[in-house]
Structure formats: C-alpha cells, structure tokens
N, C-alpha and C positions, 0 to 999 in steps of 0.2 A: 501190023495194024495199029492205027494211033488210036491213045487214049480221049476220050473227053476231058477237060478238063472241069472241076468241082463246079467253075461260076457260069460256064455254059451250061450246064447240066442244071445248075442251080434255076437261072432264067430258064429255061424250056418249062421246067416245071412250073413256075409262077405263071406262065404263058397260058397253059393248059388250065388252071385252077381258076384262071382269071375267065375263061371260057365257060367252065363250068358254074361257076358262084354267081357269076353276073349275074342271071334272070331270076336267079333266088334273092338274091340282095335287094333286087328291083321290087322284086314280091313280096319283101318284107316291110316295107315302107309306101306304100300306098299314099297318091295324093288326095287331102284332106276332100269327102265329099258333105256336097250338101245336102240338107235336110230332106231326108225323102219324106215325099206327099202321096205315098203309095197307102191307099185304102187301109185302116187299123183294123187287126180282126178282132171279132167279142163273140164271147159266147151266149151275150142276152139276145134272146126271142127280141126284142125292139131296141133301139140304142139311137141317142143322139147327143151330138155336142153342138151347141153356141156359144158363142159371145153372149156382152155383156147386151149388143145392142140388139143380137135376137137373128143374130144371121147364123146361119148353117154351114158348120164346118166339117161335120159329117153323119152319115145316117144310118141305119137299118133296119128296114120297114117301119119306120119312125110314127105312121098313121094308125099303126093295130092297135086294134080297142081291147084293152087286159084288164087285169083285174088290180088295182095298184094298192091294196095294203095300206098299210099306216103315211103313202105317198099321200094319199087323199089330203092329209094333215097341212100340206104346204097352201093348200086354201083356205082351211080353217086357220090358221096361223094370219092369214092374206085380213081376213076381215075381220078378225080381232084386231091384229096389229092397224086397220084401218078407222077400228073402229074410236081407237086411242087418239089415233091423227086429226079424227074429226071432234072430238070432247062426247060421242056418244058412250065413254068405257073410261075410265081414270082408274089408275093403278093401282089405286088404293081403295078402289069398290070393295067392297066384299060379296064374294060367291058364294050362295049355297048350294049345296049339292041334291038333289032332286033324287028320288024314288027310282027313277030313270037312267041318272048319272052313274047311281051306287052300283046298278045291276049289269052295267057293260064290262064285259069281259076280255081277256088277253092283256097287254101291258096295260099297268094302271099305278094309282099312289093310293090306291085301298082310301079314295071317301068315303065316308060312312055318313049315310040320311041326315043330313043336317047339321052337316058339318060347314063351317066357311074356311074362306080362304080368300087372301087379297088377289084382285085380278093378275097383278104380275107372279106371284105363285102358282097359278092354273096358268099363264102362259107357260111360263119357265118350262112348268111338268110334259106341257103337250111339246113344246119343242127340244127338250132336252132328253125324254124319255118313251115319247109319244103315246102319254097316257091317255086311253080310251075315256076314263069316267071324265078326267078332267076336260078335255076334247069337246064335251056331253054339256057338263057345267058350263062352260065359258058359253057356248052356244046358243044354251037356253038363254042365259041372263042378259046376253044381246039382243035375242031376236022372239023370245018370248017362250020358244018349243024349238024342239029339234027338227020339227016338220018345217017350220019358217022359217028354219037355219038353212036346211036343204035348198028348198027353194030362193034363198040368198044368194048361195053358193052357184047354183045353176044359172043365175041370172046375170051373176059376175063373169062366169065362165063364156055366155054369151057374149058380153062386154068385150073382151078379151079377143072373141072372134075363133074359140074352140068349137072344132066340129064335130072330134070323138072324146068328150067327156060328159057322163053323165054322174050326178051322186045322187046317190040314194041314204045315205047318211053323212055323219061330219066326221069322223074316225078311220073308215076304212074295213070295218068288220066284214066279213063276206055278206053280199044279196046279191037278189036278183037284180040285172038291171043298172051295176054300178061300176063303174069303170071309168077308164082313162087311158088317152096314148101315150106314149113317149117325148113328142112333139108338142101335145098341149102340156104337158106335164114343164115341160121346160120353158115352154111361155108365159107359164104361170111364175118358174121361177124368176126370169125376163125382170118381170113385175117385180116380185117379192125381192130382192136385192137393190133394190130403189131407195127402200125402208130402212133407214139406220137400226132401229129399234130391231125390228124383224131378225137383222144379223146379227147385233147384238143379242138377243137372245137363243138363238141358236148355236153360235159361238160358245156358250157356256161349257167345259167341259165339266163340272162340278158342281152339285150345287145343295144347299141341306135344309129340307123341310120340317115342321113340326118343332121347330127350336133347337133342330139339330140332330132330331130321333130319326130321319129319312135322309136316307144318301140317297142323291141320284148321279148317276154316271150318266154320262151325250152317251148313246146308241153309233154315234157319226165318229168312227175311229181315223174318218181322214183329220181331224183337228186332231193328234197326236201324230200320226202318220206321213202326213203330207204338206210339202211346203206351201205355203196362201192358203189352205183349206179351214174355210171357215162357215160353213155350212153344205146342206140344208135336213135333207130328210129321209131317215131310212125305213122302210117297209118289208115286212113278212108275213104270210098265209101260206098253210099249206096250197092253198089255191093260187094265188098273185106267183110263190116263191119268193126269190129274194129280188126286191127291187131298192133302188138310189134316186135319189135325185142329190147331185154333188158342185160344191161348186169352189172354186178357188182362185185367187188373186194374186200376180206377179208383176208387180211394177204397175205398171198401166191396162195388164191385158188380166181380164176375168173371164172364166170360161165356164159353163153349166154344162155336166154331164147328166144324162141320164138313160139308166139302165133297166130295163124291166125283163121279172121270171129269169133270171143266171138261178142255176141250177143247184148248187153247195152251198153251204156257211161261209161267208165273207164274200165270197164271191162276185158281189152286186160291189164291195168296196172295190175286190181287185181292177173289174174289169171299169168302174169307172176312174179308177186311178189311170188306166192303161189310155184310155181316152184321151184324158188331159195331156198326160206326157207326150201324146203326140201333138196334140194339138200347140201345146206352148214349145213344142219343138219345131214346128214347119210356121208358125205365126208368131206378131209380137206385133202390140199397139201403137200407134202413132196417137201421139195427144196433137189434140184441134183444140179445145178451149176450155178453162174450168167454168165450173159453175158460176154463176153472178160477175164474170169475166165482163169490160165493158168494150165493146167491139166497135160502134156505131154510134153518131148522134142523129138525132130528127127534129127536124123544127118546127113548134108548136105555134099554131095562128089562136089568136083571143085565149093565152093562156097567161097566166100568172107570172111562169116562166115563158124563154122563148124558143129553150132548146131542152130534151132531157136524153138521159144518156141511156142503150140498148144493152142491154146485157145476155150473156145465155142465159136459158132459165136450167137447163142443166147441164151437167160435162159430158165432152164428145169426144172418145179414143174410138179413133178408128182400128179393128185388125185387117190387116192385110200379111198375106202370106211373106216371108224372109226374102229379101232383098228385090222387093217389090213396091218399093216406098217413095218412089219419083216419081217427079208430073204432077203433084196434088195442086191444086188451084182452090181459092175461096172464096167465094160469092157474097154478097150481101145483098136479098132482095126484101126491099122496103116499099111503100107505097109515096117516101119520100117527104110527107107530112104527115103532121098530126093535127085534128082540130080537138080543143080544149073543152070539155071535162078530157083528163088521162088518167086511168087507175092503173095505181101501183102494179107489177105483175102484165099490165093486159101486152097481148100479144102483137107486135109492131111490123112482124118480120122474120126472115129465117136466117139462118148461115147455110149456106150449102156448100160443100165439098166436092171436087169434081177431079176425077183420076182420067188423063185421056180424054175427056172431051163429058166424061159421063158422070153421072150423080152416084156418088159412094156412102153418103151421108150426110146429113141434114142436124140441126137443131131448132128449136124457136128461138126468138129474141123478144123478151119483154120488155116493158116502161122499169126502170130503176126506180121509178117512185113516182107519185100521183102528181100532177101539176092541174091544177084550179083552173075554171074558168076565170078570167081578168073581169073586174069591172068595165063601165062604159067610158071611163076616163084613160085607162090603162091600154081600150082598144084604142080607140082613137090617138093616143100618144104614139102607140106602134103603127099605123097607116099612114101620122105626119112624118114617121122616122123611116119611114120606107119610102116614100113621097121622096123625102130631103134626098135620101141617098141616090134614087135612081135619077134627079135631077144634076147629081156630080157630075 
C-alpha cells in the first residue's frame, strides 16, 4: 500500500478547514448596517421626541394628561423669560418674597418673608434648582398674584394650541385639576429654545447665592452627562414620579425629549437620554438658511429706496431621516412688490422647502430694514425713470 505523502496530506487538510471556517469568517465580519429606525423602547407612561422645529420623531401615548411636577416650571421659566424680552421684568428688579412665596414647600432656596432678590437670581434658582418659593416670587411680581400668574400661563398655553394642559399653579405642586401631556410639554419646549436667555439660564450647572453662602447644583445631570445637552427641566412627585423635559444639540440637529411617570431615580434622565441616542442616530439636519440670511430682493414703489433686501427672520435646519437628503428644492414666494411706508422686520414673504414635490418646511422673510415713503418730487422722478426706460 502507498504512503501519502506530507504536502498531500498537508493540502487535503487546509481543504477541509477551509470548508469548515468559511461561514464563520463570514459571520464574524458583517457588512456595515444602517441606522435602524425600529421604534425605541421607554419605560415612561408618555414619551416623546422633536425637533427643533416641533416635528415628531417618536411617541408614546404622547396626548395623556399626567401630573407633570416641577415640568410645570418650563412655563413659568417661558413668561418670565418673556417677560425680560418685552422690558416688562429687568434683571435687576428686585423681588420680594411674599407671605405665599415663603410657605411653598419641596425644592426651594429657604426665602424668608421679605426677603429680596434680583430678578435674575429667582430665575437662575427656578431653572437651576426648580425652586418652588422662588417659582412663587417671580410670578407674583410679574402678574400681581399667583392666581393672575395661572391664568397667564393658561392663556399662553392656549396661544401655543395645547389641548391637555391645564395649571393650577406656577410650580408644579400637587392639585386638583393640574396637569399636562408629553406632547404639549414638548411644544412648550418648541418655544422656550427660541430664547437665548431662557438656555442660558438653564445651562448653568453651578451657581452661588447669598454672596456665596448658597450652592446650587442644575437638577439636569444631562449637562454633565450628555454630549449638546444643555437643558431644560426636571420634575418629581410622588404623584407625577420622575418626569424630563430634555433637550440637546449636535451640529445643526436639536432634539427635545420628553418623558413622563419613569418609575426609579434617574430614570426620567436615562430614558430621555435613550431617546435622543436614537434619534441623532437615524436623523441629522440639513441647514436651509441662518437667521437674518439675505435670500431675495423686492421692489419698492413711492419709497425712499427702490429695492430693500429679504431676510429670514429665523434659521431653518431641516431633520430629515440618514441618507434621505435629495431632491430638496427652494421656493421664494413673494407678492413681488412693496408699496412704501416698509417697516423694519415686516413680513414680505416666505422660503419654502420642498422634498419631492412636497412642503417640508417653511420660514418667513422679512424687510432688512424700514424704507420711507419718498416725497412727491422723488415719486415723480421714479415714474419719468420708468417712462425713460420702457421707451428704450
């Protein structure tokens, strides 16, 4: 009988192993996939995620009416911070603390009856630690009472186009009667990220009152936590549980979570983190235009000028899901003139967006700056120079 020799022997076996290894080799290197868009799971009773511009990138029962805790805050934060924007509130007011303020219980900065404080120190406290008395304070000195604060607040919320929010106070304390969903919750925050100020104060991780004798720590551990995470508001009742409202920013794409009733300690943090990681993994912004960006001009009849330039009035980053970002088209509809008086600001027009044939997104376009009615020599100069040219 003949032997094998070694380098046959050798081959057959490489043969055989090659047979066997293959589909494991194969298995161990998987081609790269892409970002799945498969439903995120959460453990809050409500949950929703938006954008910046208020679209809906995921939900869970996002309309129940709960009990939202120290969430409440991101309203009263809304019309304070409003209230600065309009000159009815300067930072440098001073607060006193009411009889009323003193007596609200759970998180607080201990005011005591008659005590002040500059307005931007009662912000700071309600959005950095979401003190109830100071909540109380800020409210009164705005609107007179904390009953005319409510009613503020309710009125705004209508504004807005909420269907399940009601307040019953400015804080969040437990009552009867006082709630909010997930979904308005998050269109409120829509709003309140508009407001430089507003994120700037919330932003604070740090901050020391009383000349230093009062530390306050953010509540919002995603501003250490989380990359962009730079607001907004956290909330706890034994009744609410743990709710969020969170929001962060990556490049161009900002995204608002919001979690209501998660069930443990942190947990309203985890699960709105869990949120966003999905969301800034299956999404990413397309920028259309900054703010005060000049897009357009329009021609002004009997003005001072003859043309003034169209600007956005704010910036427009569309999200759109990953590699989904072709076919965008951009519109400019105008009424094509202007007759003169123009104020600064006033609205001329829109930019619209259009993916596929269809509207994706929109802006206004305002006047860059006011243009005068002309004199009767300055019209008449412009009818012979119009005259002249159309006779060329």
């Amino acid at each position: 009988m003949r032997r094998q020799r070694p380098a046959a022997i050798l081959t057959l076996l490489l043969f055989i192993a090659a047979i066997i290894l293959g589909p494991c080799q194969a298995a161990a290197a998987p081609a790269p996939k892409a970002p799945s868009r498969a439903p995120v799971e959460t453990t809050a009773v409500s949950a929703i995620l938006m954008d910046a511009n208020g679209n809906i990138l995921y939900e869970k029962d996002p309309h129940k009416q709960l009990p939202p805790a120290s969430v409440t805050k991101i309203m009263t934060l809304l019309l304070g911070i409003e209230a600065v924007e309009q000159g009815r509130l300067k930072l440098t007011d001073q607060i006193h603390t009411s009889e009323n303020a003193w007596r609200q219980g759970g998180s607080q900065i201990w005011l005591e009856p008659g005590e002040a404080m500059t307005a931007k120190e009662i912000l700071i406290a309600v959005a950095v630690v979401s003190a109830n008395d100071a909540a109380v304070a800020l409210m009164e000195h705005i609107y007179g009472s904390e009953a005319a604060a409510v009613d503020a607040m309710n009125r705004r919320a209508e504004e807005l186009g909420l269907k399940n929010t009601r307040f019953a106070n400015v804080n969040g304390l437990p009552a009867p009667g006082h709630y909010m969903s997930a979904h308005d919750a998050a269109v409120i925050a829509v709003e309140a990220v508009k407001h430089p100020l507003y994120l700037e104060f919330c932003g604070i991780k740090e901050y020391w009152l009383r000349d230093g004798k009062n530390w306050l720590v953010n509540t919002n551990k995603l501003l250490w936590w989380y990359k962009g995470g730079d607001g907004l508001k956290t909330g706890w009742t034994e009744e609410a549980k743990y709710c969020f409202v969170g929001t962060a920013k990556r490049d161009s794409l900002r995204l608002i979570g919001v979690v209501f009733a998660t069930p443990e300690p942190r947990s309203h943090l985890r699960e709105s983190m869990k949120l966003m990681d999905w969301g800034f993994a299956n999404y990413s912004a397309v920028p259309i235009v900054d703010k005060g960006a000049a897009v357009d001009r329009l021609r002004v009849s009997k003005g001072t000028e003859r043309e003034v330039s169209l600007v956005a009035k704010e910036e427009l980053n569309l999200t759109l899901p990953k590699g989904q970002q072709k076919n965008l088209q951009k519109q400019v509809l105008s009424d094509g003139s202007l007759k003169a008086p123009v104020e600064a600001g006033q609205k001329c027009g829109e930019l619209v967006v259009l993916k596929d044939g269809k509207e994706i997104g929109k802006v206004d376009l305002v006047a860059e700056k006011a243009v005068a009615k002309a004199g009767f020599f300055r019209i008449m100069q412009d009818m012979f120079d119009t005259l002249f040219n159309l006779a060329k």
